[in-house]
KEBA-198267 format. One record per atom (N, C-alpha, C): residue in three letters; x, z, y. Coordinates in steps of 0.001 Angstrom, whole numbers, plus 500000, padded with zeros to 6 digits. Each point is the difference from the previous one (the first is absolute). Example, Ala and Ser with C-alpha at 12.3 -4.5 7.8 and 13.67 -1.06 7.14 Angstrom:
2
ALA513190507800494310 ALA499110500000501190 ALA500900500000501200 SER499650499280501050 SER500820500060501190 SER499230500730501090 
***
This chain:
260
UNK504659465940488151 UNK499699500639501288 UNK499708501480499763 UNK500644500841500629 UNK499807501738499913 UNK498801500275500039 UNK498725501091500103 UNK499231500575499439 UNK499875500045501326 UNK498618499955500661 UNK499328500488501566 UNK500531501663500272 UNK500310500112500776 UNK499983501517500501 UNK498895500268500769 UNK499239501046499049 UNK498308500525500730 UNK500386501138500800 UNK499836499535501320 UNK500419500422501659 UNK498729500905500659 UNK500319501247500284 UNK498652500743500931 UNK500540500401500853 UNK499233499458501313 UNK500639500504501448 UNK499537501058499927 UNK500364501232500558 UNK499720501344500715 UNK500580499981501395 UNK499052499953501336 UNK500395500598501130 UNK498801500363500858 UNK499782501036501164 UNK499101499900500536 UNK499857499241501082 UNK500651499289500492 UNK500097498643501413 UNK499393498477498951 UNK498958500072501061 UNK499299498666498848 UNK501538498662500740 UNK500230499669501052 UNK501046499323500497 UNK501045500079498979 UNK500080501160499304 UNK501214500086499536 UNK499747499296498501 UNK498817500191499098 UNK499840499473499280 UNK499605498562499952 UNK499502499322501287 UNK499998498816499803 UNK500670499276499919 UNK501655500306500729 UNK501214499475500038 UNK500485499774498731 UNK500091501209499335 UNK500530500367498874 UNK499074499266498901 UNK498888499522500193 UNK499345498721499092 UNK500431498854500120 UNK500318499667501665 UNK500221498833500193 UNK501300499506499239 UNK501046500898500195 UNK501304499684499451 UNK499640500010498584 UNK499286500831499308 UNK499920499861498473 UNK499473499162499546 UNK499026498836500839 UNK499445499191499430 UNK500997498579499843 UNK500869500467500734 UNK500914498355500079 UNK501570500492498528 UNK499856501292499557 UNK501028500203498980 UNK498933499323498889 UNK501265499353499012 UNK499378499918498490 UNK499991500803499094 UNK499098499916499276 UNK499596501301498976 UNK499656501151500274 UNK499155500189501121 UNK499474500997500423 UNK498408500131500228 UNK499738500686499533 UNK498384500477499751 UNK499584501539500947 UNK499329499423501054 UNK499481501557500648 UNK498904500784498821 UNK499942500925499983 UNK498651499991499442 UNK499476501362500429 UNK500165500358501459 UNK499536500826500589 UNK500337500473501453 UNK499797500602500936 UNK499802500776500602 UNK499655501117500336 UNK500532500988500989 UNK499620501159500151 UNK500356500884501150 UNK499170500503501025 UNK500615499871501257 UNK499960501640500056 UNK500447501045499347 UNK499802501113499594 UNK500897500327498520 UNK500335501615500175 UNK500460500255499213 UNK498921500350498469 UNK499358500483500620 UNK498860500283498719 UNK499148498975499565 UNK499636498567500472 UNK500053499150499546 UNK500792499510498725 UNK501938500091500709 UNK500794499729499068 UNK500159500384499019 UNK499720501258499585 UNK500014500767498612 UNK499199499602498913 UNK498809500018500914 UNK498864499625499382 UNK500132498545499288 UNK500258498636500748 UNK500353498708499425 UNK501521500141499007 UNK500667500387500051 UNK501412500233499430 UNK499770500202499246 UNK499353501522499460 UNK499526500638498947 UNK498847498633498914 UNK498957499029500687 UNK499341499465499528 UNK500848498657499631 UNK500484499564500598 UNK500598498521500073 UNK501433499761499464 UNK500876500871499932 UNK501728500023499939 UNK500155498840500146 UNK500433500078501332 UNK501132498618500382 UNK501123500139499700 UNK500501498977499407 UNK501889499923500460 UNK500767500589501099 UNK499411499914501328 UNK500667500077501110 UNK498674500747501129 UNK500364500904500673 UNK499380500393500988 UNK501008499683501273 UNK499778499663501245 UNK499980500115501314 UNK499847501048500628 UNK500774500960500032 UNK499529501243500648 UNK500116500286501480 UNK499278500656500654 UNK500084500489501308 UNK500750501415499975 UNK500383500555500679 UNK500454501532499921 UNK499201500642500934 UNK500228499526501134 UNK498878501392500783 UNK498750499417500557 UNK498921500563499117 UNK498318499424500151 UNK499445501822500264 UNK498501500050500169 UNK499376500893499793 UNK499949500672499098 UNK499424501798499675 UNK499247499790498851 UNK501243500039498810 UNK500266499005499685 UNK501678499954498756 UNK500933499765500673 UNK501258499927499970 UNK500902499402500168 UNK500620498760498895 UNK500877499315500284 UNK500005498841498320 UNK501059501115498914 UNK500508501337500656 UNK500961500247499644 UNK499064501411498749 UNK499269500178500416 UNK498857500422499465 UNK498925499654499128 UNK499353498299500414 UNK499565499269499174 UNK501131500200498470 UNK500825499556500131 UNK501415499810498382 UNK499823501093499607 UNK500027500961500634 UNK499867501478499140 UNK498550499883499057 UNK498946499553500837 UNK498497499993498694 UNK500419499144498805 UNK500393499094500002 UNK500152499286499080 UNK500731499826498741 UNK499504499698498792 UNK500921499965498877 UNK499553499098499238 UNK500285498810499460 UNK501851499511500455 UNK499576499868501498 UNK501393499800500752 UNK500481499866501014 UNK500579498425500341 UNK498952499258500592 UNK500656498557499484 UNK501037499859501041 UNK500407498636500289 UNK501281499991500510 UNK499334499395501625 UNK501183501071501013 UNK499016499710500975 UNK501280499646501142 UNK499530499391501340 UNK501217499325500861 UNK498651500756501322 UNK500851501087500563 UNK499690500349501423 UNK499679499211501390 UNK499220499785500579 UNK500109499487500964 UNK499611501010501384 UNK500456500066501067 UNK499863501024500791 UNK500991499781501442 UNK499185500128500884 UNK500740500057501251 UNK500924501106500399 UNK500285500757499169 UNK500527501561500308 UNK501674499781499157 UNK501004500027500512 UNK501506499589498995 UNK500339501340499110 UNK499245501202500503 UNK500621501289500118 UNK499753500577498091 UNK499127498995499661 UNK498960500643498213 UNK501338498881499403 UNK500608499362500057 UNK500951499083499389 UNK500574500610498697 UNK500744501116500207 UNK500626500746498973 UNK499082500664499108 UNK499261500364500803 UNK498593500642498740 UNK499855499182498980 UNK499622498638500634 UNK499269499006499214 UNK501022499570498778 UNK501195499889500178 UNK500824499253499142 UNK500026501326499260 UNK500064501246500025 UNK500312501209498988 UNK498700499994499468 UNK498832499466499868 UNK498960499607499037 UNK499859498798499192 UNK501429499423500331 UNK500157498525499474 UNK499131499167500601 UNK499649500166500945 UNK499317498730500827 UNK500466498335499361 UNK499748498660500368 UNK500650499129499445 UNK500846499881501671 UNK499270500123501067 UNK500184499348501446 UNK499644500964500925 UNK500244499672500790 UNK499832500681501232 UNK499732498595501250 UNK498502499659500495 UNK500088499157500772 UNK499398500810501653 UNK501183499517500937 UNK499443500898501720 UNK499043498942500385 UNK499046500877500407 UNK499271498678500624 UNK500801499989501670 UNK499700498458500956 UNK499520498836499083 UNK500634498995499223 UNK500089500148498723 UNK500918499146499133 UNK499315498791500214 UNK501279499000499836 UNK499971498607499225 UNK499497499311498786 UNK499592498683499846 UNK499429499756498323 UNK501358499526499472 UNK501259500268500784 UNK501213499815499026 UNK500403501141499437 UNK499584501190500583 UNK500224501490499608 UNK498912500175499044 UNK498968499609500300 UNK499027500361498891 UNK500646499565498561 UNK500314498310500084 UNK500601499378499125 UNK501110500484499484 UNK500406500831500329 UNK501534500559499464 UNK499368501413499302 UNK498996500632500551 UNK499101501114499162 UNK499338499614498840 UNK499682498965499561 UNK498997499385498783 UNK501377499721499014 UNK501123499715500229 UNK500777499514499245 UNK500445501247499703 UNK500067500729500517 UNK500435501559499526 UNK499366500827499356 UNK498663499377499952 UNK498787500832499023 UNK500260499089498334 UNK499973499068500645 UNK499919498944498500 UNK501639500231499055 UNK501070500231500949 UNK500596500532499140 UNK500172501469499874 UNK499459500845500376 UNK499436501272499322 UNK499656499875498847 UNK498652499055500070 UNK499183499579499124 UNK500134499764498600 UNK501525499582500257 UNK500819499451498942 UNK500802500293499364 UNK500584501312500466 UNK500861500646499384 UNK499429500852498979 UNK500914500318499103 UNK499500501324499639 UNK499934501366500232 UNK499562500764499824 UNK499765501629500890 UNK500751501027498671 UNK500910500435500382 UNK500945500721499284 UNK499754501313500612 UNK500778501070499122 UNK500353501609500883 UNK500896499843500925 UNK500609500771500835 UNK501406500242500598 UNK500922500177498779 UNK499863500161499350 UNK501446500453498592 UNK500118498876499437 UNK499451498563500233 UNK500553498765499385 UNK500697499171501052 UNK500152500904500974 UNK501261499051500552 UNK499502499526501867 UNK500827500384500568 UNK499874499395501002 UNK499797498624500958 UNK498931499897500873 UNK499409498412500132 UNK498821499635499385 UNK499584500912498614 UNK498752499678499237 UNK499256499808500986 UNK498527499036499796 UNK498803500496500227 UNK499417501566500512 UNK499669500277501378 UNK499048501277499979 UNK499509500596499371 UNK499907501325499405 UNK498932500390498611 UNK498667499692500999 UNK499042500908499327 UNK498687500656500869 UNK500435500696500743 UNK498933500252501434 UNK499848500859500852 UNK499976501357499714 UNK500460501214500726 UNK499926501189499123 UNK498804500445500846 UNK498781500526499722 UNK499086500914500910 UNK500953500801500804 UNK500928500189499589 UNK500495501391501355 UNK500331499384500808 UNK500603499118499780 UNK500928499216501476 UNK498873498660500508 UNK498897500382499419 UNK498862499153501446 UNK499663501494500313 UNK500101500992499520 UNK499410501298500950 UNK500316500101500987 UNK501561499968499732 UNK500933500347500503 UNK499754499230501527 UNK499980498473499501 UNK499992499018501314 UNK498688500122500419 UNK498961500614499894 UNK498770499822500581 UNK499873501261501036 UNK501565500161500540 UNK499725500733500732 UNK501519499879500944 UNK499918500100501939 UNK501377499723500423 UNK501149501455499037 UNK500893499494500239 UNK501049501104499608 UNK500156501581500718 UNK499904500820499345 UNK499697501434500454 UNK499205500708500301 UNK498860499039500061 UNK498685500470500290 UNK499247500149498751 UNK498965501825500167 UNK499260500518498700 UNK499010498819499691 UNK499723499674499703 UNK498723499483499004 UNK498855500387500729 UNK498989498870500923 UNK498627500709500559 UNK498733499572499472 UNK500257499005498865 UNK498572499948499558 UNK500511499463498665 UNK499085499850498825 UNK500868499893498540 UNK498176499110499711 UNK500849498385498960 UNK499386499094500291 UNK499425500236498204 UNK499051500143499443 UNK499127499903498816 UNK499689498646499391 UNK499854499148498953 UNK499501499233499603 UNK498895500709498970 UNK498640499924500039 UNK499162499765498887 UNK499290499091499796 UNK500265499300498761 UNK499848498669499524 UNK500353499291501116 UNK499004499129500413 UNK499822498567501255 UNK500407500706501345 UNK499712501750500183 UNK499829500111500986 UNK501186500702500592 UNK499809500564501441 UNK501663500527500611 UNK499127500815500457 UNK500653501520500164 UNK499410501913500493 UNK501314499900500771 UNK499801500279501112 UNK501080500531500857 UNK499615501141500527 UNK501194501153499281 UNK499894501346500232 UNK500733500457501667 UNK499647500418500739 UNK501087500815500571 UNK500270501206499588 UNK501834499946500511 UNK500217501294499127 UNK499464501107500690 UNK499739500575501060 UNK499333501237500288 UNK498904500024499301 UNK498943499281499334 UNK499197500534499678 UNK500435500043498145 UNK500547500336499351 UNK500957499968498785 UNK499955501810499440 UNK499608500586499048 UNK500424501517499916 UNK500627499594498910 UNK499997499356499247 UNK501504500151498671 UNK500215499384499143 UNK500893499420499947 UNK500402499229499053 UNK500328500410498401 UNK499557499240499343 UNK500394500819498198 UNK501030498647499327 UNK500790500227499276 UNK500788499033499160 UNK498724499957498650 UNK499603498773499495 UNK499663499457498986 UNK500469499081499537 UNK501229499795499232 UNK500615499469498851 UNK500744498966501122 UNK499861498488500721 UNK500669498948500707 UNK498905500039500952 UNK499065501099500219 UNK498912499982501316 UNK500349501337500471 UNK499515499785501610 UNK499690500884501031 UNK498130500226499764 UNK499787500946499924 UNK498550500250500340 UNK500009500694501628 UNK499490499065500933 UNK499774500716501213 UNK498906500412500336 UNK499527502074500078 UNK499216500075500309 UNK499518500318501342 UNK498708499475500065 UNK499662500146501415 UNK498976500264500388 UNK498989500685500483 UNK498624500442500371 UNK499448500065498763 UNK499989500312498784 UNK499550500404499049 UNK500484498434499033 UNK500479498944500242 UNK500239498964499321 UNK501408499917499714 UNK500179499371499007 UNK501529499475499440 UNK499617498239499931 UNK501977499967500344 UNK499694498305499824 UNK501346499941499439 UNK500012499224499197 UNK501508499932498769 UNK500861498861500918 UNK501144500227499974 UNK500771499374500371 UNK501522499533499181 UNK499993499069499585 UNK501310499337498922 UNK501300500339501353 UNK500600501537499652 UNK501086500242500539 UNK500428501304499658 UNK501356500379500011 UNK500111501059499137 UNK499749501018501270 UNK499817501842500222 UNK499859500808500860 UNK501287500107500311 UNK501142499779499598 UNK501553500295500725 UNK499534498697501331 UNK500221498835499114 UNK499904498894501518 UNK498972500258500891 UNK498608500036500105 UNK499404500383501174 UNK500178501494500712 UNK500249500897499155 UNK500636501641500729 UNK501270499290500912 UNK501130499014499246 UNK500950500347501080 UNK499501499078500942 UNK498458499480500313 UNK499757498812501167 UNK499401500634500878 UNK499492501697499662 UNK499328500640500916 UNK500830500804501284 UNK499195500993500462 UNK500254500899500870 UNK500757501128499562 UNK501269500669499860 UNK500055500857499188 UNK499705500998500460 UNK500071500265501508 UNK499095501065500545 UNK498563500227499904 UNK499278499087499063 UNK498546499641500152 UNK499716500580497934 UNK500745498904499555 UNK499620499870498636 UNK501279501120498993 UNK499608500784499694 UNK501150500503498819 UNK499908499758498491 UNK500557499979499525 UNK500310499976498724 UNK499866500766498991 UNK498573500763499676 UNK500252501468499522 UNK499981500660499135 UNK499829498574498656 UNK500569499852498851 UNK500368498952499226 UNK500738499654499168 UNK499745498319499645 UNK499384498958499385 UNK499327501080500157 UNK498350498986499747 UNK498977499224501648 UNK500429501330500686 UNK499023500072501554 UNK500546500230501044 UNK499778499001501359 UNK499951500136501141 UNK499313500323501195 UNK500029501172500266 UNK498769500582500585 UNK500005499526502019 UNK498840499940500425 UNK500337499686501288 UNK499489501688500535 UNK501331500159500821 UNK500117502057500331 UNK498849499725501076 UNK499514499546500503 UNK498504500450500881 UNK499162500095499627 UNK499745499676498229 UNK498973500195499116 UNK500091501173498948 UNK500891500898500208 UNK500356501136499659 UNK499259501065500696 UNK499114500861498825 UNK499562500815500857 UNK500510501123499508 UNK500536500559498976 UNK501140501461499519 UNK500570499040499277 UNK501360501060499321 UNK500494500412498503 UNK499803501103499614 UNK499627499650498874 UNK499427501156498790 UNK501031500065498963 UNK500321501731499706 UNK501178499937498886 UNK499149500289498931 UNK500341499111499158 UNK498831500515498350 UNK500579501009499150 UNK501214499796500442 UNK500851501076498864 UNK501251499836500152 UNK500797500437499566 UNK501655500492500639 UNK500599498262499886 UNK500735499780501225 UNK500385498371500111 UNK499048498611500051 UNK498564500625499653 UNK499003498957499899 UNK498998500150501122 UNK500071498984500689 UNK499214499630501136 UNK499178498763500008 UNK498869500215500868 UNK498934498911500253 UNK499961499897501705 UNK500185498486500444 UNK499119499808501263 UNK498685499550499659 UNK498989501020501197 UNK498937499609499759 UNK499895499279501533 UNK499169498554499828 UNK499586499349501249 UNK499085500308500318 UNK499816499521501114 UNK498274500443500570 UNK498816500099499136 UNK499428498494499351 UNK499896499618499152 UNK499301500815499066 UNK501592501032499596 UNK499694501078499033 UNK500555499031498560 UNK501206498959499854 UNK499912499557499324 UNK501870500816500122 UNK500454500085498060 UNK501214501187500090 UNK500584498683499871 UNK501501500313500393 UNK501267499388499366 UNK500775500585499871 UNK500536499565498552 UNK501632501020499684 UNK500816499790501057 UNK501038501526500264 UNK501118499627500608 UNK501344500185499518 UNK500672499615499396 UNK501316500028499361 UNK501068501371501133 UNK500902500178499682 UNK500482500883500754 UNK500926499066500677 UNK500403498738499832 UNK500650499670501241 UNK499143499005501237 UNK498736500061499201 UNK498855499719501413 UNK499319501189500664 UNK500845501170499073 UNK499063501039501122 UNK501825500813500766 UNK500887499045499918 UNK501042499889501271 UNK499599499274500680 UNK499610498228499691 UNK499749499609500884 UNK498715499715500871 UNK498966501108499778 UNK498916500530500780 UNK501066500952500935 UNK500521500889499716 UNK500464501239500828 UNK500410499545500757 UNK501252498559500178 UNK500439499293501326 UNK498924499664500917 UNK499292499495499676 UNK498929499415500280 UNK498650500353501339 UNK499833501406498568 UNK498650500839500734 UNK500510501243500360 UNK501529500268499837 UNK500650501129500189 UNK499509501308499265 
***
């Protein structure tokens, strides 16, 4: 007999999670071993518990589920559930296992568990061993990517430290620094590290808002209070703050578009 799959619902409709027990209690080999009617809940148990399988919601308070996947590492294997058809394509370009609309069936559910278990089962190859493999891992960029509709800047940028979830909005943000596979975002005198490189969250911003103004730093231009030339080609923005940042000479073009 196959190995239990350890199952955590995530949604915020308690209705919705009771359903979604009820049907799981009549599959075999299935073990709930949680709940969570919140996104920051979910991080928090995920991070403590790693299940096999999460139940995800997509649009809750507070997180989104598309947001929750971004805190997390590993990224276990997760099957959407959601009344909304429109996140469909998102979900499968994060390797989702499923996509269930509510209100599904326990024959649809049943056709989602068999699709996890053989996930489960395969092996997880690169793309360069061949087409049909197994999914690799999730890439952090492309839950960035999806934790947000298409075309729209980036309005709040989601933190994990340790157990817990910081949700920044981006207006209140003065600059971003590259540290090695982290973002340091600073903000009212604090930094909070973020596992993502500064190319992927710069191109998730505002570009009328956030520039680029060397490649190390992303400055937010309303927190600019001069540029200072230190010496022939070498420049500093200083922020309010009073805190400098280099500016490379093709971030002090793309200040000039900018701030004219």
């Amino acid at each position: 007999m196959p190995e239990a799959l350890r199952v955590m619902i995530v949604d915020d409709e308690p209705p919705a999670r009771a359903l979604l027990r009820e049907f799981l209690a009549r599959e075999p080999g299935i073990t709930i071993i949680g709940e969570c009617a919140n996104g920051f809940e979910a991080v928090k148990a995920i991070h403590e518990q790693h299940p096999d399988l999460i139940f995800l919601d997509i649009q809750m308070p507070r997180l989104d589920g598309f947001e929750v996947l971004e805190l997390l590492d590993p990224v276990p294997s997760v099957i959407f559930c959601t009344a909304y058809d429109e996140h469909a394509l998102r979900a499968f370009e994060v390797h989702a296992v499923d996509y269930l609309l509510k209100p599904f069936g326990r024959e649809r559910l049943t056709e989602a568990l068999a699709r996890a278990r053989a996930r489960r089962a395969e092996p997880v190859v690169g793309p360069a061993e061949g087409a049909g493999a197994a999914p690799g891992p999730v890439v952090p960029a492309a839950l960035a990517a999806s934790a947000r509709p298409a075309g729209e800047p980036l309005q709040r940028i989601a933190v994990r430290d340790g157990a817990k979830v910081v949700v920044i909005p981006v207006g209140s943000v003065d600059l971003l620094e590259a540290q090695d596979d982290y973002v340091a975002i600073h903000e009212g005198g604090r930094a909070h590290l973020k596992h993502q490189t500064l190319a992927t969250l710069a191109q998730a911003l505002d570009p009328a808002k956030f520039v680029r103004v060397h490649r190390s730093f992303v400055v937010n231009v309303e927190r600019i209070a001069r540029i200072e030339l230190l010496a022939k080609d070498s420049r500093v923005a200083v922020l309010e703050d009073g805190t400098q940042v280099p500016v490379s000479r093709s971030g002090q073009e793309r200040l000039k578009q900018i701030l004219g």
